[in-house]
C-alpha positions in Angstrom: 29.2 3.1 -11.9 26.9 6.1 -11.5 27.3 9.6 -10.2 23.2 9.7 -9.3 23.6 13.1 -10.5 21.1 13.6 -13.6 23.0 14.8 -17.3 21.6 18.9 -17.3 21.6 18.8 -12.8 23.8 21.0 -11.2 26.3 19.1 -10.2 27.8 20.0 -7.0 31.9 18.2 -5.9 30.6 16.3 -3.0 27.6 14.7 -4.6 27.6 11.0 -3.8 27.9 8.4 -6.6 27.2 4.5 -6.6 29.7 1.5 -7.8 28.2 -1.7 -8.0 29.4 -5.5 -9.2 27.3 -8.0 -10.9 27.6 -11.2 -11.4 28.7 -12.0 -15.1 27.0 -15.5 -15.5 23.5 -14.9 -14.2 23.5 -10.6 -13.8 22.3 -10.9 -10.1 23.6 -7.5 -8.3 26.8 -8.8 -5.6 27.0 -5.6 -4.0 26.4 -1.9 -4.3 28.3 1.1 -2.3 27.8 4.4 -2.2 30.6 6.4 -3.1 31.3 9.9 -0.9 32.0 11.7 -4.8 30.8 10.5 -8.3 33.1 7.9 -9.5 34.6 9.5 -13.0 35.7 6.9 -15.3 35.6 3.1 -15.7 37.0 0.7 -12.9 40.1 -1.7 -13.1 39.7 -4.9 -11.7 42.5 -7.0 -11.0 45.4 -8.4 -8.2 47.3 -5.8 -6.8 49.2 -8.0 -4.2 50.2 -11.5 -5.2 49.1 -13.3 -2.0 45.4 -10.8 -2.4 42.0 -11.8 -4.5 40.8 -9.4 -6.7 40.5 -5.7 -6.3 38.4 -2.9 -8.1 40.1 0.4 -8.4 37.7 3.5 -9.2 38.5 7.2 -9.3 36.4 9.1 -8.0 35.4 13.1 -8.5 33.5 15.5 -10.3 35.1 16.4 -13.9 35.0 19.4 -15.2 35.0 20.7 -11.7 37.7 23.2 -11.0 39.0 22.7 -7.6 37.2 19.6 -7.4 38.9 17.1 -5.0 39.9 13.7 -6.9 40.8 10.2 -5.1 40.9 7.0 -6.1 39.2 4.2 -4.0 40.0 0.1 -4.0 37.2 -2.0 -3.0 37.6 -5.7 -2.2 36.0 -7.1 -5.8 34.5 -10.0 -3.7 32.6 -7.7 -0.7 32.9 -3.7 -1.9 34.2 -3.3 1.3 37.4 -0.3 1.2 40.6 -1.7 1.2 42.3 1.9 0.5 42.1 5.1 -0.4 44.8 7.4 -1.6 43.2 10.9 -1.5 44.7 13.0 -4.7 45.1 16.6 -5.3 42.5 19.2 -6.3 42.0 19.6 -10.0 43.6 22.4 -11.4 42.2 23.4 -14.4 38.9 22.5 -15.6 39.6 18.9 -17.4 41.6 16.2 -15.7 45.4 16.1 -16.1 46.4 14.7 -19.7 42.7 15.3 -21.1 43.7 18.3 -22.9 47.0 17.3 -24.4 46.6 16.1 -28.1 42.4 17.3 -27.9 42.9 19.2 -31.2 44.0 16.0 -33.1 41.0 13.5 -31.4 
């Protein structure tokens, strides 16, 4: 997961990110796609239909973006091709929803 977007760049919404899968036993690269936001957090791989293979489920946006749009993407954990895409609501404040709650105490 990368947001090709170096640490102190200005970071603009739209900037494209990159999600890719490796292959665990040997580390060869099994695909790479390029992501129309920068993906924001770690993926989660698993079945999400019983009769389905695997499926990789990454949200994607800028954080720390207000007004930043934020969606969250399923790519086929075999092929990175797009199985879906349900396209969320703006952010509203200027950490994601549940980031501030309990901060003080972290």
């Amino acid at each position: 997961v990368a947001n090709n977007v170096p640490p102190l760049a200005d970071k603009q919404a739209n900037s494209e990110g990159t999600l890719s899968a490796f292959n665990v036993s040997d580390g060869k690269l099994l695909w790479k796609v390029t992501t129309p936001r920068p993906p924001n957090n770690a993926p989660a791989i698993g079945k999400i239909r019983k009769d389905g293979g695997l499926t990789v489920v990454q949200p994607i946006g800028q954080q720390v973006m207000q007004g930043a749009p934020t969606d969250v993407y399923a790519y086929d954990a075999d092929t990175g091709d797009v199985q879906w895409v349900f396209n969320g609501p703006k952010q509203k404040g200027i950490l994601q929803a549940g980031d501030l709650e309990g901060l003080s105490v972290r």
